[in-house]
N, C-alpha and C positions, 0 to 999 in steps of 0.2 A: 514675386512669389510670397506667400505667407507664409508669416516667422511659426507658422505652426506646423509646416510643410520640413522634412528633409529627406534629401534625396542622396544616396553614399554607392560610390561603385567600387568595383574593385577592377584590377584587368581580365579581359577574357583570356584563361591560359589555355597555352599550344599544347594542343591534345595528342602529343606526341608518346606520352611517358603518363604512369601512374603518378600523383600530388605529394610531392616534398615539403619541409620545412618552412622552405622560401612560399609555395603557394598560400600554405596555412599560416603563415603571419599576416600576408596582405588583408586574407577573406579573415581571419579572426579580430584581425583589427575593425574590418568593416562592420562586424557583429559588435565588438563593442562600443562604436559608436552608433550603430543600428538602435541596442538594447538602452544606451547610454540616451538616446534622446527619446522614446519611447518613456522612461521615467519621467523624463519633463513633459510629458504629455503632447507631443510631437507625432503627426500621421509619418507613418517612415515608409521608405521604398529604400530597398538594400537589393541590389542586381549584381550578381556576379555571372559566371557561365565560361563557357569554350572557344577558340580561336582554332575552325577546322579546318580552313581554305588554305591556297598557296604548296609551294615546288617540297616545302620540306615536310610536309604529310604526306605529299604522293611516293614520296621516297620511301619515307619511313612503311607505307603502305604497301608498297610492291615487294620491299624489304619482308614482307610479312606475307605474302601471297595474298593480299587481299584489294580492293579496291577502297579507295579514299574512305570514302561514307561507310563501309562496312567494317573500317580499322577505326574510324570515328567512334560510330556507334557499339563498340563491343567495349571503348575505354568508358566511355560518360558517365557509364554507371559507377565509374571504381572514384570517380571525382564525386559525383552525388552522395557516394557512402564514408567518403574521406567527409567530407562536411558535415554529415550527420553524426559520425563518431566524434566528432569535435565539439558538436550540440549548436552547429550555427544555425541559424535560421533565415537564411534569405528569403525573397518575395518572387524573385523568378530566378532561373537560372537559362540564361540564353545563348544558343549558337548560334553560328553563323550561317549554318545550314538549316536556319530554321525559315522557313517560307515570306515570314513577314519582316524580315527583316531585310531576306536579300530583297524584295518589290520597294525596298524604301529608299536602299543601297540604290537601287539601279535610276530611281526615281530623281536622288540627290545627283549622281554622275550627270543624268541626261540634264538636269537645270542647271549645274555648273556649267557644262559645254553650253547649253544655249546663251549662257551669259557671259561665252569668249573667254572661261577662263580655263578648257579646258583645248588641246592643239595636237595634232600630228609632225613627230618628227624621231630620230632615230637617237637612242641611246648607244651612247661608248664610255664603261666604267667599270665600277668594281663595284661585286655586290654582296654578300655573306645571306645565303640558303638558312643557313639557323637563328639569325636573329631578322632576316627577311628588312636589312637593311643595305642602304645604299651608301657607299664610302669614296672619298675624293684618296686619292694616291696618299696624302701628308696624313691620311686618318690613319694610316696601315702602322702596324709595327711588324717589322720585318717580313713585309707582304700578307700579315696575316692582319683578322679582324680583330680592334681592337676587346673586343667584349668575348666572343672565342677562343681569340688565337689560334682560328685553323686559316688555312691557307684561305685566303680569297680567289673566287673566281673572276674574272673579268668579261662582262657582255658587249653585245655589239646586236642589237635588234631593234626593229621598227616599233614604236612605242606612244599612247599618246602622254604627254607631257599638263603637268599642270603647274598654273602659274603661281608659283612657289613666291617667287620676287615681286609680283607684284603687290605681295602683301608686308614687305618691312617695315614700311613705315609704319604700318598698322599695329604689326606686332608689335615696334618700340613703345610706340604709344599704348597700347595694351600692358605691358609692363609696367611703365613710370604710374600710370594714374591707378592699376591694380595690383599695388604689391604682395598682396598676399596672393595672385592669381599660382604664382610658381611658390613651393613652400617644399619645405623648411627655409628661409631668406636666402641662407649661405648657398644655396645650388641655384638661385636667382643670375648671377653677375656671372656666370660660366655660359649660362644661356644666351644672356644679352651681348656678351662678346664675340659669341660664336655667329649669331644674327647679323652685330651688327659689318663683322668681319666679310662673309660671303652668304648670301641665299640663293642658290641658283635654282631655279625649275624642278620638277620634282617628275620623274619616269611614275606613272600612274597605272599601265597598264604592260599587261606579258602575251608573248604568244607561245613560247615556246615550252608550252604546258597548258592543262587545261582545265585542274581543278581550280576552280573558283565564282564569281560572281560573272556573265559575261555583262559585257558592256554593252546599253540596248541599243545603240546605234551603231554599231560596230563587235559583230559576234565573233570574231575573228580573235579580240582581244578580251581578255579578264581582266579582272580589277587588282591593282596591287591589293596585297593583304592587307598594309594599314590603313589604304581607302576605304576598304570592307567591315576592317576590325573597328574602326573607330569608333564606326556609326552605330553599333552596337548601343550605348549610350544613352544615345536621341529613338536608336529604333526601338528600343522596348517601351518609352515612353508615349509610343503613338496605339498600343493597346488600350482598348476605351476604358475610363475610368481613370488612368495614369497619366493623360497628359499635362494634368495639373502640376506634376512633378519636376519636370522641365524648365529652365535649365540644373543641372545637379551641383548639390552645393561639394559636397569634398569630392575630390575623386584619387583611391589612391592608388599609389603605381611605384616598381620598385622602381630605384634610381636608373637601371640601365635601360630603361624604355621611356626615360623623361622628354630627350628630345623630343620623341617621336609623338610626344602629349604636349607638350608646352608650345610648340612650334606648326607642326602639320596639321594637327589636330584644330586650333584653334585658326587656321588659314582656312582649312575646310571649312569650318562654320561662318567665318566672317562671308567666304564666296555666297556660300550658301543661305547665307543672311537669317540663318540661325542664331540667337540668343546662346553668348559664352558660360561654359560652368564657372563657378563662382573661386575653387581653389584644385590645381591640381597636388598633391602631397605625395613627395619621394622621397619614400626610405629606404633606409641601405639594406645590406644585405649580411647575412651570420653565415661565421665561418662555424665548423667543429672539427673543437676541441685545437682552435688557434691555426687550421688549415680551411685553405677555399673547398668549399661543395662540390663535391667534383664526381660526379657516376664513375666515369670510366679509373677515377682511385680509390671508387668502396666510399667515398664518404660525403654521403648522402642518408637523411634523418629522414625516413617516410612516414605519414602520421600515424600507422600502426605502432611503429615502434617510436613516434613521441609519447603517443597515450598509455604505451604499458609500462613507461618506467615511475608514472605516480600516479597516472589516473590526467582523464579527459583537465578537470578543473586546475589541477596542479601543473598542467602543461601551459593552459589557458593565462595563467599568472606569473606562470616565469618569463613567458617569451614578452611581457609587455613590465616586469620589474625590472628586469634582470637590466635593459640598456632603454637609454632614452629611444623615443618613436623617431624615425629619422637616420638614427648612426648606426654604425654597422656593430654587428654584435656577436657573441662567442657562445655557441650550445656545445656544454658538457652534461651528461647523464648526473657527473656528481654535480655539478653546480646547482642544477634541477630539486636532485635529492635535498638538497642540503637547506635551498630556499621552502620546499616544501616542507621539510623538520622543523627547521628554526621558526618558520614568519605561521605559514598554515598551521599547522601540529602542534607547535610551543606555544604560540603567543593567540592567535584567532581560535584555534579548535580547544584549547586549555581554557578559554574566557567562559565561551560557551557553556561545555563541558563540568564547569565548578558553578557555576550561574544558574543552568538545570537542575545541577545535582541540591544545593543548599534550598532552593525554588522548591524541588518537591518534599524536601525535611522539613520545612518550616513557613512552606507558600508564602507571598509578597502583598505591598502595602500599595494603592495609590498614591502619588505624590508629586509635587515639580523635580522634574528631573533637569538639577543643575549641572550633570554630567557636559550634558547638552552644548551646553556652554562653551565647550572646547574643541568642538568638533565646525570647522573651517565650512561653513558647505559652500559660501561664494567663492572662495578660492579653489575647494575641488572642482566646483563646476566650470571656474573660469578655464582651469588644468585640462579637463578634458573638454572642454570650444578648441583651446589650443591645442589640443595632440600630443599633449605632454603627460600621457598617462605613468609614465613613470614616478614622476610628482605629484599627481591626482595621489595614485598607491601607496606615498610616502606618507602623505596627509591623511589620509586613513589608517594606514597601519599607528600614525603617531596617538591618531586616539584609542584605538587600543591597546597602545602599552598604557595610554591615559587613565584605562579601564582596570585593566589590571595591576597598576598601581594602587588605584581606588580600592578594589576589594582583597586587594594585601593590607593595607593602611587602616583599612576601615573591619575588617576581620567580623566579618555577620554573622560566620560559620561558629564565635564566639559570643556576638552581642544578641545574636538573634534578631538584625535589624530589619525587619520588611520593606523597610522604604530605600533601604541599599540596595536591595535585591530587588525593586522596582526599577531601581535608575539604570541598573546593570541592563535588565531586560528589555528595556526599554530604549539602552542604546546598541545591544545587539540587532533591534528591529531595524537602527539606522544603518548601522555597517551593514546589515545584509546587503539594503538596499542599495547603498554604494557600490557593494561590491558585487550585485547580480549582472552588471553587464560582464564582469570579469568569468566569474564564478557561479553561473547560473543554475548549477546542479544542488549544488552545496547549498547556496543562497534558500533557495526555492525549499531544501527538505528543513533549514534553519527557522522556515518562517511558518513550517507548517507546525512542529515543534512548540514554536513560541506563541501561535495566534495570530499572523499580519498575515500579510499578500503585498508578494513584489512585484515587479514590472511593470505594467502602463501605468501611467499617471501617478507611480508610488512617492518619487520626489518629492512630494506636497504635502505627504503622510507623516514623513520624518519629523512634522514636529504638531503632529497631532497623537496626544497619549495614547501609547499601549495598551490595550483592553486584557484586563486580567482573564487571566483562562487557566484551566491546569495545564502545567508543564510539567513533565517527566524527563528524567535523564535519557539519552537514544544509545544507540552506537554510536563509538565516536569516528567522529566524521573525516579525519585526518589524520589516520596511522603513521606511525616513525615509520619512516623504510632506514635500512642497515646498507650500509651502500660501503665498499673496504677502499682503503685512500688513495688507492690503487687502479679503482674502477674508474676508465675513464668513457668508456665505451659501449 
């Protein structure tokens, strides 16, 4: 694939419930490496979308008096408009109920079975409805599912089977020669243990329900969900124009549905003799306020009320400073506030803010801006290749106290320096553009303000001079919020 090419997913989430906390870190992460390689002048495909099929929608569906597809169809929109308040910008958004994907689904089943890796025989096990996974008796804790903790069901039905085992070897050897295939490392050697301890065959298909994909030589049976959901993936990529994009370079996914990516996912492709994604990437999961996310005890973050405690961008920046990408993390309302005062409002919206204002008393000078100088960009940019946006953010924010040292130190507002106030301006044009996959609102009105243009190909710009223009002081762009020591909620 060409290094000029990137392809970034997210998971298709179960369209069960309106989009929390947990959804909008995956899909805002994948916006920021979307936006993030769009600057380096990169054709991007960012695909996220729905997981509608399987036993725990039809539930949740009859639960609601309605039928599958029509309890689908009346959420998707509240998911569509959770991403646009959030200002992501994906390239398509796909179900599983979408026409061309189940024809690709059914297309991939019938060429595994013709190539004997697909079998008829009867499952006996334990299976969990909500996470639409299969557990061996020693997975359970106290008969319940590990990742739930509600009780497990136990099946016993006719089912066909795919050969799960015949691919270990393959998957060992997929790991050793591609280590970054499974990422963050540290969730590498849990997988490879679990591989290489048992793989047994894998239950592919159900009868005893009938929302889903059916199977085209056998209509009797549907497709397991993650047979369905996987393909998701590959199936958007067979849209003309898109298949260039194939196979996908990151793909991210919270940690509790890594098995089901690291493992099954990549046994399908290899049967299938499909070309593997290049890194699958699992991050943990945020508690609040020091407790797990839990609906049924109120403490759940939905993106309405992430965006109204600072504003879309201020959300956008906490959830990717606040803990490295990867580890599991802690949302508080104050913590929020408080990064948004101190980092946005103090120190980036203050730079700005004093930069405009002396800009239009006393307009600016061309000149080399040796500010320049201090500002890391191989190493941000290496920060986010590697998904370490937390450190990317650190190395940006460091030049801006860089900055703001400088025009404390250097005092223009006294010497009446133009060429200060060139450098200044001129490295606000760089931070925006840094920080437009983050902060793309903000970014974008910073640059109209100053004279630049960020997003595509702007990367390259950063160190080509600022073009004088008038600058005027604006509204400022990151107001204090007053938040009492108290508020934690």
């Amino acid at each position: 694939m060409s290094e000029k090419k990137f392809y970034v997913t997210t998971p298709i989430y179960y369209s069960n419930d309106i989009p929390h906390i947990g959804h909008a870190y995956t899909t805002l992460a994948a916006d920021v490496l979307s936006r993030w390689n769009k600057i380096k002048g990169k054709e991007v495909f960012f695909l996220t979308g729905t997981d509608e099929h399987g036993k725990k929608i039809q539930k949740v569906a009859e639960k609601n008096n309605k039928t599958p597809k029509e309890f689908v169809d009346e959420l998707i929109p509240k998911f569509k408009k959770s991403w646009k308040d959030l200002n992501i910008n994906f390239d398509r958004f796909i179900r599983t109920t979408d026409k061309d994907h189940e024809k690709i689904v059914q297309e991939i089943i019938k060429k595994i079975y013709d190539k004997g890796d697909i079998y008829l025989g009867k499952y006996s096990g334990y299976y969990c409805t909500d996470c639409e996974g299969y557990y061996t008796e020693k997975d359970l804790e106290n008969g319940c599912c590990p990742i739930h903790k509600l009780k497990i069901e136990k099946l016993q039905e006719e089912c066909y089977f795919f050969k799960l085992s015949k691919y270990k070897k393959e998957l060992l050897k997929l790991y050793e020669k591609n280590p970054e295939f499974i990422s963050p490392k540290y969730r590498r050697q849990e997988i490879i243990n679990r591989v290489k301890e048992e793989l047994n065959d894998l239950s592919v298909s159900r009868t005893t329900f009938d929302w889903g994909i059916k199977f085209p030589f056998d209509k009797k049976h549907i497709s397991y969900v993650w047979l369905d959901a996987l393909f998701n993936y590959y199936s958007a990529t067979r849209e003309k124009g898109k298949e260039k994009f194939w196979p996908a370079d990151i793909q991210l996914i919270g940690k509790e549905i890594l098995w089901f990516h690291a493992v099954y996912w990549p046994a399908f492709l290899l049967s299938a003799e499909l070309e593997l994604p290049k890194k699958i990437f699992a991050h943990g999961w945020w508690t609040f306020n020091n407790e797990k996310i839990s609906k049924s005890h109120g403490k759940v973050i939905h993106v309405d009320e992430l965006v109204s405690i600072a504003g879309v961008d201020s959300a956008r920046y906490f959830l990717f400073r606040a803990t490295p990408f990867g580890q599991d993390g802690d949302f508080s309302k104050s913590a929020l506030i408080q990064r948004h005062n101190d980092e946005l409002a103090n120190k980036f919206g203050n730079l700005i803010s004093r930069t405009a204002g002396l800009i239009e008393k006393t307009s600016f000078e061309k000149c080399e801006n040796k500010l320049l100088k201090k500002l890391n960009l191989k190493e941000i940019d290496k920060k986010m290749q590697d998904l370490e946006f937390d450190k990317a953010l650190n190395l940006i924010f460091e030049f801006i106290d860089n900055c703001n040292e400088y025009v404390q130190n250097k005092k223009p507002w006294e010497t009446k320096d133009k060429s200060i106030l060139y450098e200044l301006a001129d490295s606000i044009k760089a931070i925006s553009i840094l920080l437009w996959p983050f902060i793309p609102e903000s970014c974008e009105k910073i640059s109209k303000q100053f004279g630049f243009v960020v997003g595509k190909n702007s990367f390259e710009k950063i160190k080509i001079p600022l073009k004088i223009s008038k600058i005027k002081k604006q509204e400022i762009l990151f107001k204090r919020i007053e938040c009492r020591e108290n508020e934690q909620n």
